[in-house]
C-alpha positions, 0 to 999 in steps of 0.5 A: 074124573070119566073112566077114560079120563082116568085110563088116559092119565094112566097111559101117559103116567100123569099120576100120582099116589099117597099114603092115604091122604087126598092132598093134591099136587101138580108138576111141570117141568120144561126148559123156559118155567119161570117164577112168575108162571105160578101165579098164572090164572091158566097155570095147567094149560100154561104147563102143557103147552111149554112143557111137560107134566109128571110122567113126561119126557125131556130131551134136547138140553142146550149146553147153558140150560137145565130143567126148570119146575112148576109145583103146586100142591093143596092140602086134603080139605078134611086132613092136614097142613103141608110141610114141604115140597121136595124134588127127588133127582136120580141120575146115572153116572158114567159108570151106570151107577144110580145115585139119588139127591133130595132137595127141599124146594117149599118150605111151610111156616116162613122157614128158610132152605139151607145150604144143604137144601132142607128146610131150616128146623122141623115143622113142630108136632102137635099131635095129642097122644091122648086125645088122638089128634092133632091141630092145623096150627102149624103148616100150609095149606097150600105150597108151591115152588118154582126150581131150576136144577142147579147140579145139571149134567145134560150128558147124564140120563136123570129123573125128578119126581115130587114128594109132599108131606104133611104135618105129624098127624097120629099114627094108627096105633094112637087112634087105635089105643084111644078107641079100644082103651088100651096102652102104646107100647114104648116103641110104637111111633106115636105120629107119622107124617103122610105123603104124597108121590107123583110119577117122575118127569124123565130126561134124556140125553138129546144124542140118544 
C-alpha cells in the first residue's frame, strides 16, 4: 500500500469502495476460469495471467463462449459476517437501452440460490436495538464464487461488477439512541447492512 502502488491501482480502476466497512474483495474475469481456480495457493497471479481484474477490459468472445469469474471476499476482521455475493451485469440492447440483472452467486449459511438467481430466504437479523449490537452468529467470514454468464450476448457491450454485503448490523440512529439516551423515532430504520462496490470488468464486442 506505497503511494505509487495506490496511483497505479487507481489508473488501472483496480479498486473498490464500502459503505464504511473494511471487508475485502477481489475479482477476475476471463474466458478459461474455472471452479477449481478458487482454491489455487497463487490465485491473484493465477487471476492476472489468464485474466483480467476489476477494472479491466474483455473482448474477442468465440461464438460458444461467455465470460467466466473468480470472486473472493473476507469480511472486515473488527466488523461483521458476510451474507452474499452478487454480480450486477449492465448491458445494452440493440436500441441503446441500458438494462441491469443482479445475480446472487454466494450465499452464506449453506442457502441455496433459486431459479431467480437470489439466495433462498434472508440471512437472519440479530441486531439488539437496545443493547446496540449485534452477533457473528450468523454469515460467513469469507465467500467466494465462481460464475459463468448464463444470459450472454457477445454482440452486446456489457459490464459486471461485484457487491458484497454484510449481515443486519445497527444503524447509526441505534448507536446514537444508546449513547445520548434518547428514543428512535417509529420510522427510523433500526439496522442496515454495509457493503462493498468493486469497479466493473468491461466487455466489448471483438468488431469493435
Amino acid at each position: 500500500n506505497t503511494r505509487e502502488a495506490i496511483f497505479n491501482a487507481m489508473e488501472r480502476r483496480e479498486v473498490y469502495a464500502t459503505t464504511g466497512t473494511r471487508l475485502r474483495v477481489r475479482l477476475f474475469g476471463g474466458w478459461s476460469f474455472d471452479e477449481a481456480d478458487l482454491f489455487r495457493s497463487n490465485f491473484a497471479q493465477h487471476g492476472y495471467e489468464n485474466g483480467v481484474p476489476m477494472g479491466g477490459d474483455l473482448s474477442g468472445a468465440d461464438d460458444d463462449e461467455s465470460p467466466r469469474f473468480l470472486i473472493q471476499a473476507l469480511r472486515d476482521p473488527d466488523g461483521a459476517n458476510l451474507d452474499r455475493v452478487q454480480i450486477i451485469k449492465g448491458w445494452e440492447d440493440s436500441a441503446g437501452e441500458l438494462h441491469e440483472k443482479i445475480y446472487d452467486i454466494a450465499c452464506s449459511d449453506d442457502r441455496e440460490i433459486n431459479r431467480q438467481n437470489r439466495c433462498q430466504g434472508l440471512v437472519g437479523n440479530t441486531v439488539d436495538v437496545a443493547a446496540a449490537s449485534y452477533s457473528n452468529s450468523i454469515g460467513s467470514v469469507a465467500l467466494q464464487a465462481h460464475w459463468q454468464d448464463p444470459d450472454f450476448d457477445r454482440g452486446q457491450y456489457a459490464f459486471y461488477y461485484v457487491r458484497v454485503l454484510e449481515i443486519p448490523t445497527p444503524r447509526w440512529t441505534v448507536y446514537d439512541a444508546r449513547f445520548f439516551g434518547v428514543d428512535l423515532k417509529e420510522d427510523d430504520p433500526r439496522s442496515i447492512q454495509e457493503r462493498a462496490y468493486t469497479t466493473p470488468i468491461w466487455y466489448s464486442p471483438s468488431e469493435i
